[in-house]
C-alpha positions as CSV (number, residue, x, y, z in Angstrom):
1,X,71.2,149.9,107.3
2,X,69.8,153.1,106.1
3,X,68.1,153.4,109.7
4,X,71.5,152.6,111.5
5,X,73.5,155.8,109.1
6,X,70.6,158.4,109.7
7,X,70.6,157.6,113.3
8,X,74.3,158.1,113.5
9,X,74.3,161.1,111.5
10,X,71.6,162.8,113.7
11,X,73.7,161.8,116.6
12,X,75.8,164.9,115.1
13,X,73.4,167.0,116.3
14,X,73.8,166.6,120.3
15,X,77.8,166.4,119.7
16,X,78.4,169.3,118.0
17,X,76.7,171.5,120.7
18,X,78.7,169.9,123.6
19,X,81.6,170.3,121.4
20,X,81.6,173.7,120.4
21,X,79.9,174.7,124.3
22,X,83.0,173.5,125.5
23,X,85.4,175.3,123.3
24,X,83.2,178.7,124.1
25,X,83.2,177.4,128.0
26,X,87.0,176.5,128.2
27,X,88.3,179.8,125.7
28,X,86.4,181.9,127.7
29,X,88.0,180.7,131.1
30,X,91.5,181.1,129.4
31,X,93.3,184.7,129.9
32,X,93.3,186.8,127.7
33,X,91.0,187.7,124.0
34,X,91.5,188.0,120.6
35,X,91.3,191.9,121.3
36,X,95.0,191.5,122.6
37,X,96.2,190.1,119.6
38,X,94.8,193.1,117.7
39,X,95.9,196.1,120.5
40,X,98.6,198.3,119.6
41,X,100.3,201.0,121.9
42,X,98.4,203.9,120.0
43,X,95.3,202.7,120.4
44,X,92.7,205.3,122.7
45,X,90.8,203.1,125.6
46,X,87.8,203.8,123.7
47,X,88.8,202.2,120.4
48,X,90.0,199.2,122.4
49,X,86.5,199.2,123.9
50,X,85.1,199.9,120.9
51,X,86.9,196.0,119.8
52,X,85.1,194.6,122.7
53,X,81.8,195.8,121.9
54,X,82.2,194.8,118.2
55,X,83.6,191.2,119.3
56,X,80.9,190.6,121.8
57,X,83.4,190.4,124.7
58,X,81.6,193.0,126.9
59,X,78.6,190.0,126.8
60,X,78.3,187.0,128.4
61,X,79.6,184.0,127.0
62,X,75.9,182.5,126.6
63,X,74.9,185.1,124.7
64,X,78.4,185.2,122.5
65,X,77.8,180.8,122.0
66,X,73.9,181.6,121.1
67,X,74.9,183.9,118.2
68,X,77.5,181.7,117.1
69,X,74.9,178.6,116.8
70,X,72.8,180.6,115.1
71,X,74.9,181.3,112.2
72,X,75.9,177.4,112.4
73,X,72.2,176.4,112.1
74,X,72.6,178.4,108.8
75,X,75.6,177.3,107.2
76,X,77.6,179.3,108.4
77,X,80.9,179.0,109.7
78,X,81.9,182.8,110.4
79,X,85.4,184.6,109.3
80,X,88.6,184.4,111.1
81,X,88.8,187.1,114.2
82,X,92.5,187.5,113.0
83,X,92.8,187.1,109.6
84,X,89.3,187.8,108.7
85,X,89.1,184.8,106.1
86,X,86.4,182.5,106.4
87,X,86.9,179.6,108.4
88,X,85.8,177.0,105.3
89,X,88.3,178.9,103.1
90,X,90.9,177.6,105.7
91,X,90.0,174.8,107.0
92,X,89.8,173.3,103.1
93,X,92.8,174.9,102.4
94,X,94.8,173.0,105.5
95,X,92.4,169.6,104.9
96,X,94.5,168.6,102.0
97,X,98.1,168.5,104.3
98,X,96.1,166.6,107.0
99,X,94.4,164.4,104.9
100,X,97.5,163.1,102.7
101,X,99.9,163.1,106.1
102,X,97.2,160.8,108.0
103,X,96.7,158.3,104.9
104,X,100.6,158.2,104.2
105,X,100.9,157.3,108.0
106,X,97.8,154.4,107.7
107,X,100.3,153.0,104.5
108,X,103.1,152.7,106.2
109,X,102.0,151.3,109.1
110,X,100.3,149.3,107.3
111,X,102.8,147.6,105.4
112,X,104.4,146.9,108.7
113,X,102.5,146.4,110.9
114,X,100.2,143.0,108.7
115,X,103.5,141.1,108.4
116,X,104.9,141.7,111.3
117,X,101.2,140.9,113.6
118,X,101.4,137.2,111.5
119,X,105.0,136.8,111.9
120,X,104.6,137.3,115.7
121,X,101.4,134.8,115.8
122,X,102.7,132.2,113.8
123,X,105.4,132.4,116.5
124,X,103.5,132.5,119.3
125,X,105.8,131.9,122.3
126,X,109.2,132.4,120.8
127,X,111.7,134.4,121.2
128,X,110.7,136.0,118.3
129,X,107.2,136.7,119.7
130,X,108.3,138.4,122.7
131,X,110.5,140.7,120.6
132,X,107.7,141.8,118.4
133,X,105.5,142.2,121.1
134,X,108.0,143.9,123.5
135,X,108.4,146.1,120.1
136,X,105.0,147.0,120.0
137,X,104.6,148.1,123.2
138,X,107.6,149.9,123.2
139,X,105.8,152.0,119.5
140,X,102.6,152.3,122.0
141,X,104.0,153.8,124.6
142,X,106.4,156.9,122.9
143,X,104.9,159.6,122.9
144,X,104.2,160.8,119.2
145,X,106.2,164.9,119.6
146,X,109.1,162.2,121.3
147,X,109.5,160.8,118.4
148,X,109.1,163.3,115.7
149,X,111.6,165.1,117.9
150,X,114.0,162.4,118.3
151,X,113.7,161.4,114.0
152,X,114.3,165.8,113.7
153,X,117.7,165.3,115.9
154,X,118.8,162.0,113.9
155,X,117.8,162.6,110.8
156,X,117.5,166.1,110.2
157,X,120.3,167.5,112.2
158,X,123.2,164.4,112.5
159,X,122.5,163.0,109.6
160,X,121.4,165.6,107.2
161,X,118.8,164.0,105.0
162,X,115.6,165.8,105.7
163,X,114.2,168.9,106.4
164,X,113.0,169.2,110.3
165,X,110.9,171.9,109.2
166,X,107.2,170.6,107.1
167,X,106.0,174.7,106.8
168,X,105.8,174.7,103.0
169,X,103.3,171.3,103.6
170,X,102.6,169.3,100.5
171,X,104.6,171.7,98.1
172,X,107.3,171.6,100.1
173,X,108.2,168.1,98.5
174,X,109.1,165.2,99.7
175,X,111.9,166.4,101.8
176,X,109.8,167.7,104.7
177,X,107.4,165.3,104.3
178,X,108.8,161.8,105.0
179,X,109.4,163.0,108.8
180,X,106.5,163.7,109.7
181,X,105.0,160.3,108.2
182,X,107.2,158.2,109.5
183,X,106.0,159.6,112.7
184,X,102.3,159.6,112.3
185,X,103.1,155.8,111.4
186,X,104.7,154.9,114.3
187,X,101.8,154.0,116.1
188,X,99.9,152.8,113.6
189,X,102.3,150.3,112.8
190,X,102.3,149.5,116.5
191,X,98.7,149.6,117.5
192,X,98.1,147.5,114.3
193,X,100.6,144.9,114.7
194,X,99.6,144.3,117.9
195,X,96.0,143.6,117.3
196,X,96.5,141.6,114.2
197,X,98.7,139.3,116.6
198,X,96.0,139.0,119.0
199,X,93.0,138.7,116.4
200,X,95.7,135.8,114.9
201,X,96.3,134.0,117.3
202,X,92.5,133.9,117.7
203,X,92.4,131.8,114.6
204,X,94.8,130.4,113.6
205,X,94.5,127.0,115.6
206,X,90.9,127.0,115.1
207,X,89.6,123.5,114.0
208,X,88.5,124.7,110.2
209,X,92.1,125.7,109.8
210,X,93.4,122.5,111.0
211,X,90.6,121.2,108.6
212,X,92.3,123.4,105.7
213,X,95.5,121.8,106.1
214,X,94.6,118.1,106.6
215,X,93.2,118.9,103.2
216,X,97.0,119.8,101.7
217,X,95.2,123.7,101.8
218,X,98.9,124.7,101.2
219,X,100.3,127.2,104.9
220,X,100.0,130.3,102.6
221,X,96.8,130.1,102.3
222,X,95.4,128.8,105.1
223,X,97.4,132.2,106.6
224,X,95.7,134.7,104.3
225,X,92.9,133.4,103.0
226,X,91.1,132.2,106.4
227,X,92.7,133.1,109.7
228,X,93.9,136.6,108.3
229,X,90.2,136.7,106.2
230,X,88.9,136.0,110.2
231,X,90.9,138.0,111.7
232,X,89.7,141.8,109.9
233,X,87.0,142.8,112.1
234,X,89.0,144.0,115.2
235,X,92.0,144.9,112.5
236,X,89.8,147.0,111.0
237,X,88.3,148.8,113.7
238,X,92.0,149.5,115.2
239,X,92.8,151.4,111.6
240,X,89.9,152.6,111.5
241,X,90.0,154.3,114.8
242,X,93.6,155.0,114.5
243,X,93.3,156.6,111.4
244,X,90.3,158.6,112.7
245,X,92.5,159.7,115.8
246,X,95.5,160.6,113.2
247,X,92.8,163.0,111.1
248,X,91.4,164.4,113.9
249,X,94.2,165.1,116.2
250,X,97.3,165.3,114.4
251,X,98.0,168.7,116.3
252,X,101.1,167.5,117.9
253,X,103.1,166.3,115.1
254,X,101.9,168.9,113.0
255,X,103.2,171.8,115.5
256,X,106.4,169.7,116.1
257,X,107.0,169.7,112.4
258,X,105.2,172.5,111.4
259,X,103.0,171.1,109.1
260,X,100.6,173.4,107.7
261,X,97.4,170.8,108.8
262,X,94.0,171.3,110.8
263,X,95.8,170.8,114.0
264,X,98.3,173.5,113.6
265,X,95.5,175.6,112.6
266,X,93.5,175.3,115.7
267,X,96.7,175.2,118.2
268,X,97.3,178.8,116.5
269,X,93.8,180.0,116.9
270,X,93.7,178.8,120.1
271,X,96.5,180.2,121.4
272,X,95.7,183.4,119.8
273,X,91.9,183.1,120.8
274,X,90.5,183.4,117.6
275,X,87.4,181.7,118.8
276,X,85.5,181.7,115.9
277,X,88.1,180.1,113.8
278,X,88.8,177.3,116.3
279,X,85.2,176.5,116.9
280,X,84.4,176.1,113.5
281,X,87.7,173.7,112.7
282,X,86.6,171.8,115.9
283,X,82.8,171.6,114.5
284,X,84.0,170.3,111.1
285,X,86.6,168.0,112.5
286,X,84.3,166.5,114.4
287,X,81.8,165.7,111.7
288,X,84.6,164.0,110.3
289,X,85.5,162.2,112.7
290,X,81.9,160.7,113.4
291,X,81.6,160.1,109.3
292,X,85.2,158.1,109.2
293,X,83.8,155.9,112.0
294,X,80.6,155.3,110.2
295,X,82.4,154.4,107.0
296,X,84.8,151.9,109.3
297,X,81.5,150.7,111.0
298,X,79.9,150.0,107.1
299,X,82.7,148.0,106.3
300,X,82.4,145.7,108.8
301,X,79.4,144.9,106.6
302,X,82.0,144.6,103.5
303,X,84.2,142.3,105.3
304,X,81.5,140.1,107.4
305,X,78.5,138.4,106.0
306,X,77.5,138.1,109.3
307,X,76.8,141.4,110.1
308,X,74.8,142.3,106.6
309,X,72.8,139.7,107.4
310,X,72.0,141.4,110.6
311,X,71.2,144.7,109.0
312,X,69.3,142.6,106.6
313,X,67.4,140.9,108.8
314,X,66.4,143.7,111.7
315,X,65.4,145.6,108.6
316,X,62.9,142.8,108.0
317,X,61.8,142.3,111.1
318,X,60.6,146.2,111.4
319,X,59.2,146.2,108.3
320,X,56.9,143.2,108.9
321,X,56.3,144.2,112.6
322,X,55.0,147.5,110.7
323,X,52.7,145.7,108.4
324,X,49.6,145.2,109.7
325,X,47.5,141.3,109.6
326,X,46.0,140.3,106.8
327,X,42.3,139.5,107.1
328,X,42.3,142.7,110.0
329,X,39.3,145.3,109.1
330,X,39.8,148.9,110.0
């Protein structure tokens, strides 16, 4: 297993420079440079040269990504164009926003979307069934600034009982909060429910369940403690990968509700080409995102014998493959 976590951290490696090449590639292509944002109507033509120069801009792009990786290889991250602050300072100072928006939205979709997925497979068929289902697809298919806008216009506006407006983030309270949550949960819950239906129905007429209940295994149990027990594998890797997705590109809702996250942070520094502050979000964003998929891949591990017994065993196999036969001179 150790083998399997190093090779997926060094996959890092390759991703990050095809990442970050494309943010050079693509910001480059885009009209317009931070020297723009910084040009005021008293400035001479050779100070706003002089910005070029000291930005790199009068260079090729190459030359502007090789210097950039350079400093990367090192540790580090660079200073804002704009706001000269360096990028960890900011990116650590939105993470917290993100971080407790994304895991509220996993909770609350959560809590829907189990009950409802077992509801809708212990139903399978029914009216009932087509409902949830016909729910589901409905959550899958809105677009997530639809619905954040269409909760601001309800909730915010006709019935007064939130703040449309997240800016102050987590001290802000709970008044600009619940909005965006409810959002980021919406589909979540959907996704979710969905594929613990599927993954349900999977199981649940399965002959050790009909097994569990010719035994008086009372329904409650045979539900939760073996179909639903089955069941976590694909459930897990749909949170999991959902959650990922939430962390990682949460730009929307934050910039709908302007939430003070990583995504609103590099929609701002894209849009006002601060390149070395967007590449450096993106860079650390993405480790994140390939370390929350390793975690959700380790737990399959957690939640399936099966599959630690596979680590287990390839690990064996390589290790005695590597031993050399006893009785062999040199």
């Amino acid at each position: 297993m150790i083998r399997y976590v190093i090779k997926r951290i060094l996959w890092l490696i390759p991703i990050i420079i095809v990442v970050t090449f494309i943010m050079y590639f693509l910001l480059d292509l885009a009209p317009g440079t931070v020297v723009d944002q910084m040009r005021t109507g008293n400035m001479t033509e050779e100070e706003i040269q002089q910005l070029y120069k000291e930005y790199d801009l009068d260079k090729s792009v190459f030359y502007r990504y090789g210097k950039y990786m350079l400093n990367l290889v090192q540790g580090d991250l660079g200073t804002s164009q704009i706001t000269q602050t360096s990028v960890w300072k900011e990116f650590s100072s939105r993470f917290i926003n993100t971080f407790v928006l994304s895991i509220s939205g996993m909770i609350i979709g959560c809590l829907i979307a189990l009950p409802l997925g077992i509801f809708a497979s212990k139903r399978a068929g029914t009216l009932w069934d087509t409902l949830t289902t016909g729910f589901t697809l409905i959550g899958m298919s809105m677009p997530n600034f639809w619905v954040g806008m269409l909760l601001i216009i309800v909730f915010a506006y006709k019935i007064p009982i939130f703040k449309a407006n997240g800016s102050g983030g987590l001290a802000g309270g709970l008044a600009g909060f619940i909005l965006p949550a409810i959002t980021t949960s919406f589909t979540m819950m959907a996704t979710v429910a969905r594929q613990v239906r599927s993954s349900m129905l999977e199981n649940i007429r399965a002959d050790y369940l009909r097994t569990a209940r010719a035994k008086g295994v009372p329904e409650r149990d045979v539900i939760n403690r073996h179909a639903l027990k089955n069941a976590w594998i694909p459930v897990i890797t749909t949170i999991g990968t959902t959650l990922t997705m939430s962390m990682a590109g949460s730009a929307v809702i934050e910039t709908v509700f302007s939430w003070p996250g990583i995504g609103k942070l590099v929609v701002d520094a894209v849009s006002r080409r601060d390149v070395t502050l967007a590449s450096g979000c993106i860079v650390l964003t993405t480790i994140l995102y390939v370390v929350l998929l390793l975690i959700v891949d380790l737990l399959y591990a957690a939640v399936d014998p099966r599959i630690k017994a596979q680590y287990v065993s390839g690990a064996k196999k390589k290790k005695k493959t590597a031993q050399p036969a006893k009785g062999v001179g040199i």
